[in-house]
N, C-alpha and C positions, 0 to 999 in steps of 0.2 A: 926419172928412170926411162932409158930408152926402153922401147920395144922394136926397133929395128932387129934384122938381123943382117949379114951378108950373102952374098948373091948366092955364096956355094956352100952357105949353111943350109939356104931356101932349095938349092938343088939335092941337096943331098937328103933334106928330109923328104920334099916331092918321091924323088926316086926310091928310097926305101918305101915310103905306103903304097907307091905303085904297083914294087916287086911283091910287097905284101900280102895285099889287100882281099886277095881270095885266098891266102892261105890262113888268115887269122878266120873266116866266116867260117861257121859249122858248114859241113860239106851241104847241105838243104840249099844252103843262101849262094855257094859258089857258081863263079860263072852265069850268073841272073842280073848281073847291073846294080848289084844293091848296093855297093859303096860307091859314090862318084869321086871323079877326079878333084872336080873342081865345081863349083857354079858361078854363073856373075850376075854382078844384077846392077842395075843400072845407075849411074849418081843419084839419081833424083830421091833414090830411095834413102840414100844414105844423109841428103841433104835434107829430105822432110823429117827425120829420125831426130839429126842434130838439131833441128828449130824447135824441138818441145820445149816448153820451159823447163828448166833447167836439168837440161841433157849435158850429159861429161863424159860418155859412153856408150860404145857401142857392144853388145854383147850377141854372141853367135850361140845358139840353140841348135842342137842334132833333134830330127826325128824321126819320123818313119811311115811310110804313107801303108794304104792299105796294099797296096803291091811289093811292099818289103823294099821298097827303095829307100834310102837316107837321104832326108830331105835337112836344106839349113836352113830358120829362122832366125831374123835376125830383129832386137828389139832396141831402145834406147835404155840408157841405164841413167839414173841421177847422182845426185852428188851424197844421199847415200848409201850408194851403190844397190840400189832395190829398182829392178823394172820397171821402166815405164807404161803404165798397162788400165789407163784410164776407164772407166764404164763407156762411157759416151765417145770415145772416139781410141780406139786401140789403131795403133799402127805397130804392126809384127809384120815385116817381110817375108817372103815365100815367092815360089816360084820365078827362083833363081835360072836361065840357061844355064841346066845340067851336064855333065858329060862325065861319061859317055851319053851319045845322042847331039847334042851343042856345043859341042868342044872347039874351044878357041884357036886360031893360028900358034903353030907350033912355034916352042921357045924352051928356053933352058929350063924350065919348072913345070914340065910337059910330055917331054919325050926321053 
């Protein structure tokens, strides 16, 4: 089962949660940064995820920091399909470059 999609499916959902994204928030949260664009985070993160024993996936977490921003964790998932989420050594990524704020060079899934 792909999970691909193409280029101007990816544009065209970018561009709707763009146009969206303060009109879905209660009026409280608009115009405050609380939805991000995007975030990135770096290979290494994604590379240490995939070396757990037996990691098959990667799974995205929404949440929310104490300043109402949406922040994404990101955890490894196994084979079946339950968290990888060890006592002795948790690796849950965070503090992704957000944007607004770290926002990447513009491209067709951006602007």
């Amino acid at each position: 089962m792909s999970q691909f999609i193409s280029l101007q499916d990816a544009i065209d959902l970018t561009t709707n949660f763009r146009l969206s994204k303060e009109t879905i928030l209660d009026s409280t949260y608009r115009n405050q940064g609380t939805l991000p664009i995007c975030e990135t985070f770096i290979r290494q993160v994604f590379d240490d995820l995939l070396q757990q024993s037996d990691c098959t996936s990667i799974r995205i977490y929404l949440g929310l920091d104490s300043n109402y921003k949406v922040k994404l964790m990101v955890v490894g998932v196994d084979s079946n399909g339950d968290d990888i989420l060890t006592t002795h050594n948790e690796l849950i990524a965070d503090d992704g470059l957000r944007c607004p704020t770290n926002c990447p060079p513009t491209s067709p899934l951006n602007t």
